[in-house]
Backbone as CSV, one residue per row, in Angstrom:
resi,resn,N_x,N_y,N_z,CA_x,CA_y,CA_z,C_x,C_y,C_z
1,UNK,83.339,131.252,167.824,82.237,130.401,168.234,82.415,129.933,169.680
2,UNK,83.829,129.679,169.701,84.186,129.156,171.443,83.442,130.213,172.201
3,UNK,83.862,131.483,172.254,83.331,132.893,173.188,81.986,132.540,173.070
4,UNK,81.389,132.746,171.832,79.540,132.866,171.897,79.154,131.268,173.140
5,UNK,79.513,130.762,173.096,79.237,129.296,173.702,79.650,129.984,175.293
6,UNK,80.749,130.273,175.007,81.192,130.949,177.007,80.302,131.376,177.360
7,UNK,79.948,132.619,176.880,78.719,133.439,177.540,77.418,133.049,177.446
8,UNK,77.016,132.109,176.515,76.252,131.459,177.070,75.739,130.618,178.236
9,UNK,77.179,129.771,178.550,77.127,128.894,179.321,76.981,130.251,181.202
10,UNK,77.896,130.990,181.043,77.694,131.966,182.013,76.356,132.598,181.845
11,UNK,76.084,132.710,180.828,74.008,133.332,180.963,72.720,132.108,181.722
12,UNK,73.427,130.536,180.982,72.696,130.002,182.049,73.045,129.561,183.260
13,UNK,74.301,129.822,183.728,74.181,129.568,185.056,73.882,130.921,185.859
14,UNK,74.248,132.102,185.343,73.146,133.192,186.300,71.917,133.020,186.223
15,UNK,71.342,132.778,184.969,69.251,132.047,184.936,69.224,131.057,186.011
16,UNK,70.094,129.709,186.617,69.800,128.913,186.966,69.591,129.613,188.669
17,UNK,70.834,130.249,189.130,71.092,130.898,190.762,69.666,132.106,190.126
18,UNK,69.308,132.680,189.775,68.746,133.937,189.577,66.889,133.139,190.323
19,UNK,66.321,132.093,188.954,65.265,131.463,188.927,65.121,129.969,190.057
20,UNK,66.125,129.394,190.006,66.162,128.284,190.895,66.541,128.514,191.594
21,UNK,68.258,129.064,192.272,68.797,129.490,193.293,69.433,128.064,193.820
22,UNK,70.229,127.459,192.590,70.603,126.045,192.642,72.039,125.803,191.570
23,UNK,73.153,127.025,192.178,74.427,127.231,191.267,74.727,126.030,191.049
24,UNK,75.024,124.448,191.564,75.484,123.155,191.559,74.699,122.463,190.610
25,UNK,73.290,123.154,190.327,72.512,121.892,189.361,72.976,122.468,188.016
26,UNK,74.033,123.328,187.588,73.888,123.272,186.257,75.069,121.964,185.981
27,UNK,74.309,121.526,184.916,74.883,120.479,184.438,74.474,119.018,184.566
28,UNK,73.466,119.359,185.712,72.601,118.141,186.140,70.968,118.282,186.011
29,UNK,70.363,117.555,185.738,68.878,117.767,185.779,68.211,118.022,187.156
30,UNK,67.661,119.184,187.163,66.915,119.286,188.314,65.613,119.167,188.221
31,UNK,65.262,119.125,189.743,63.792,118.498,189.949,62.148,119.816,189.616
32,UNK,61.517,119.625,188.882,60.816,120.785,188.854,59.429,120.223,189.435
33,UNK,58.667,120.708,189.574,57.253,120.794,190.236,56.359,121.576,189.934
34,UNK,54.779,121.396,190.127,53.839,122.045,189.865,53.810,123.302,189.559
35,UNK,54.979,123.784,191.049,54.881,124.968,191.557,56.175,125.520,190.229
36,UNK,56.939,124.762,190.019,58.046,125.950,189.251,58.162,125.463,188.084
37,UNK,57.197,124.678,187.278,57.497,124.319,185.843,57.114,125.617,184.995
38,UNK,56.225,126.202,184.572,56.459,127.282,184.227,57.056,128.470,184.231
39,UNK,57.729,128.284,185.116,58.804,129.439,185.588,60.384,128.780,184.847
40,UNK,60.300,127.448,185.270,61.738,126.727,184.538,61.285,127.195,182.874
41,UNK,60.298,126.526,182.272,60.281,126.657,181.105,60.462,127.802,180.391
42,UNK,59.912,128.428,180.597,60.251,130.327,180.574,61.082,130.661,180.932
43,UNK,62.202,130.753,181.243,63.294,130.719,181.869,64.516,130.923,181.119
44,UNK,64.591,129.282,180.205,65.530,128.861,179.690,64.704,128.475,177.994
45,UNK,65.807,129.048,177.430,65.448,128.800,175.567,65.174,127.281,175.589
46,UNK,66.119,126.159,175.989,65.786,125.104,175.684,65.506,124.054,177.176
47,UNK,64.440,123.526,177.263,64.224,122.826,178.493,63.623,121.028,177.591
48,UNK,64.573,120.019,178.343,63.540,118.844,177.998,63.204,118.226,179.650
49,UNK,61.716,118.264,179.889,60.978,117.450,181.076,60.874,115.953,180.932
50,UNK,61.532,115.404,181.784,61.478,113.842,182.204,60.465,113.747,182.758
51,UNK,58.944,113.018,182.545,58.300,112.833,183.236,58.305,111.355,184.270
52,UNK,58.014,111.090,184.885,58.667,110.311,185.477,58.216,109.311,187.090
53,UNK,58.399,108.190,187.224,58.012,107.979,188.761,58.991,106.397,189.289
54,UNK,59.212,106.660,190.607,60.141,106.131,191.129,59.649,104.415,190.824
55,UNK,58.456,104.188,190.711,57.691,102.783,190.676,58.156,102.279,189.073
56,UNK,58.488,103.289,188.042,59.033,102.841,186.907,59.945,102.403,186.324
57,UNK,60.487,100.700,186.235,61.428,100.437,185.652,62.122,101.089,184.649
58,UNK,61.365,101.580,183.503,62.010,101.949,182.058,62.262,103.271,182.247
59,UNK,61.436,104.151,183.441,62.060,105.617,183.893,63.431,105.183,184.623
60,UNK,64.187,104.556,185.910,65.100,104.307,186.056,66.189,104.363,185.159
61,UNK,65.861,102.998,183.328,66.734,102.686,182.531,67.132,104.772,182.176
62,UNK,65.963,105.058,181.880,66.436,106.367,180.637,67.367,107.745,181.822
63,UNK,66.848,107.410,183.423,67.269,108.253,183.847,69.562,108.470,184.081
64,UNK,70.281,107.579,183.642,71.497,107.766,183.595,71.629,108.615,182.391
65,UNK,71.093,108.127,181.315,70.965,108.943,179.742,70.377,110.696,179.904
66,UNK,69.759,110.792,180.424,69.156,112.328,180.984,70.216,112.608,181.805
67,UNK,71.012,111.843,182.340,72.186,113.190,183.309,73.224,112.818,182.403
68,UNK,73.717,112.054,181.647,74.514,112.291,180.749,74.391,113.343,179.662
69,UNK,72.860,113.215,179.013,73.061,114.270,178.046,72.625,116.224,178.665
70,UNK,72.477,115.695,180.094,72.317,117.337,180.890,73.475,117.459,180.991
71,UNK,74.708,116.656,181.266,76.374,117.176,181.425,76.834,117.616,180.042
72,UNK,76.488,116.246,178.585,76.766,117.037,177.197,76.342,118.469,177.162
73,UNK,74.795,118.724,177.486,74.298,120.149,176.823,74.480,121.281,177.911
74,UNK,75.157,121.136,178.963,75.159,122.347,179.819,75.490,123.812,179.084
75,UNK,74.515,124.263,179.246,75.079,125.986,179.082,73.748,125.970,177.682
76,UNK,73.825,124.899,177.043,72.620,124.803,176.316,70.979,123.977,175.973
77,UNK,71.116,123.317,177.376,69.761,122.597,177.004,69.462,122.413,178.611
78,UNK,68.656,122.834,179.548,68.578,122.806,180.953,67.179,121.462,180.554
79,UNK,68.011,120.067,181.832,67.276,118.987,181.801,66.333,119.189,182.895
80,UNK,64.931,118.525,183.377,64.402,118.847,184.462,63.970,117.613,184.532
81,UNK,63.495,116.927,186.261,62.342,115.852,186.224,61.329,116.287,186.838
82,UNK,60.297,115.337,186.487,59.232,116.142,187.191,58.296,114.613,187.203
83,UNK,58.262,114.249,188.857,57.661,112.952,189.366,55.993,113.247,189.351
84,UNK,55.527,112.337,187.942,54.146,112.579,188.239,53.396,111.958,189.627
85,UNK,53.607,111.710,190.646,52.857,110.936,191.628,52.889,112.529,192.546
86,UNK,54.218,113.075,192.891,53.912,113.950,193.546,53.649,115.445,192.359
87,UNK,53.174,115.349,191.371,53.202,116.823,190.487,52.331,116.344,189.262
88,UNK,50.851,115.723,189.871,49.488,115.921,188.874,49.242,116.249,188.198
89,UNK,48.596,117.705,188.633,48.245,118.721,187.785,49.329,118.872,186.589
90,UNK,50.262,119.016,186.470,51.418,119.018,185.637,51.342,118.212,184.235
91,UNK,51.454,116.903,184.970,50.827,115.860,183.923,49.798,115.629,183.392
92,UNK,48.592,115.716,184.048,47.263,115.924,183.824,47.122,116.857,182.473
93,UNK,47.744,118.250,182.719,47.603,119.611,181.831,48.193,118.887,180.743
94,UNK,49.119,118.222,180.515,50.187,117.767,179.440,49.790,116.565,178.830
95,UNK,48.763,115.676,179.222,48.159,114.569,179.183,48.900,113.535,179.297
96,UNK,50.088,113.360,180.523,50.887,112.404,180.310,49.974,110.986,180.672
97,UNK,50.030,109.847,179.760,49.657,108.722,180.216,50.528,107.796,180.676
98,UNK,51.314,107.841,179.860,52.778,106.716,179.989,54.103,107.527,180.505
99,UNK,54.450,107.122,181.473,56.253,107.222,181.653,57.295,105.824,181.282
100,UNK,58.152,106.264,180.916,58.506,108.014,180.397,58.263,108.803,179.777
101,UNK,57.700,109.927,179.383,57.177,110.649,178.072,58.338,112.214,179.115
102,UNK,59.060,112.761,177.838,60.080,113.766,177.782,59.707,114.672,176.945
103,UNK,59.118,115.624,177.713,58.749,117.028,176.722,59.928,118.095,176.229
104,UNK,59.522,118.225,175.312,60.817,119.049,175.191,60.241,120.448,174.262
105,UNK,60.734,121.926,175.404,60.693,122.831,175.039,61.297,124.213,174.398
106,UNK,61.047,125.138,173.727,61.767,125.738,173.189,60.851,127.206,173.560
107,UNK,61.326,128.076,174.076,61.167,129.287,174.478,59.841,129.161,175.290
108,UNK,59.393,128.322,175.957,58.887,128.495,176.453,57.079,127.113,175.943
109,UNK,57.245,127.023,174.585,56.834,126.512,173.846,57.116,125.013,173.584
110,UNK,55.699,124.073,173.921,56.316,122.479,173.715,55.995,122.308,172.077
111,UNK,57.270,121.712,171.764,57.877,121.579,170.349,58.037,120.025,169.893
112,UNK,57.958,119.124,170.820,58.776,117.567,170.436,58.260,116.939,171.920
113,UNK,57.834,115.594,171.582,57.926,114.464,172.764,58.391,113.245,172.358
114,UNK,58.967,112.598,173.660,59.452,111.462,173.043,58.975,110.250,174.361
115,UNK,58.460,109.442,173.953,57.684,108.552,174.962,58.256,106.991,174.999
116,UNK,58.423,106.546,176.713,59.469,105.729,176.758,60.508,105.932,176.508
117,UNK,61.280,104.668,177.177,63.076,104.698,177.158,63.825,104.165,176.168
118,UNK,63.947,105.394,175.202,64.963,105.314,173.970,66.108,105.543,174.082
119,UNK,67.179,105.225,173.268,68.356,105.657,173.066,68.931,106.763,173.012
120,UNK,70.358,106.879,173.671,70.574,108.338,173.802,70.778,109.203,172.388
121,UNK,71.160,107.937,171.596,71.077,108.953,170.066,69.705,109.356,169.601
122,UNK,68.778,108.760,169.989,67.488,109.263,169.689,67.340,110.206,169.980
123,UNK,67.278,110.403,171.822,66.764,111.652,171.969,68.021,112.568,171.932
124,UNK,69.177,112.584,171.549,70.089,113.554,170.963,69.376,114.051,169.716
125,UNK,69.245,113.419,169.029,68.428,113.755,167.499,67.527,114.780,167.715
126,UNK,66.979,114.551,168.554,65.477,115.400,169.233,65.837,116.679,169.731
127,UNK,66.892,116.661,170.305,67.599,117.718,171.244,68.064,118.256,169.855
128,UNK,69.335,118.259,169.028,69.625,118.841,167.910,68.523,119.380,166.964
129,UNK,67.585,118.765,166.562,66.806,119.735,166.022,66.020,120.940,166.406
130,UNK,65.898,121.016,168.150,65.570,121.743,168.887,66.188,123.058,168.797
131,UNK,67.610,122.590,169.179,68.967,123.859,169.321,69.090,124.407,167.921
């Protein structure tokens, strides 16, 4: 099981340099945009989107919890943010009203949201039934 997990973790960091061209963000949430959210999502089997904006207190609280659980799931769950003020259309398509709202995808496919700043066991819960 250790090996299957290795090569995983080496499959997403060639997806990450291959599609992003950003070898240092694995393990950290990177920033996605209009322009490359569908390309991230497609990309990677499991993606959860922080939606998000700098004017938001309760986005701040949840954002330490999103790079903690992007360091837990590296190699298996690629975290992204994506600031609705500068990336509209994005949100708009997704109907975000409230931040935080955290989409979370699976092959490409949105599967689970979780809205506002919950606990990291929560959205672990969310993430595990995903994987």
């Amino acid at each position: 099981m250790d090996e299957l997990d290795e090569i995983r973790k080496r499959g997403m960091k060639e997806l990450m340099r291959k599609y992003l061209g950003k070898k240092e963000a694995f393990g950290k949430p990177i920033q996605v945009t209009d322009e490359t959210f569908d390309r991230v999502i497609k990309a990677h089997p499991v993606v959860v989107v922080d939606f998000w904006g700098e004017w938001c207190p309760p986005c701040r609280l949840i954002a330490p919890i999103i790079e903690e659980l992007a360091r837990d799931y590296a190699g298996k769950v690629i975290f992204g943010k994506l600031n609705v003020d500068e990336n509209k259309a994005t949100a708009v398509r997704y109907g975000i009203t409230a931040i935080p709202t955290l989409l979370i995808f699976k092959n490409g496919k949105l599967v689970d949201q979780v809205l506002g700043a919950v606990s990291k066991r929560h959205l672990e819960e969310k993430i595990r039934k995903t994987i």
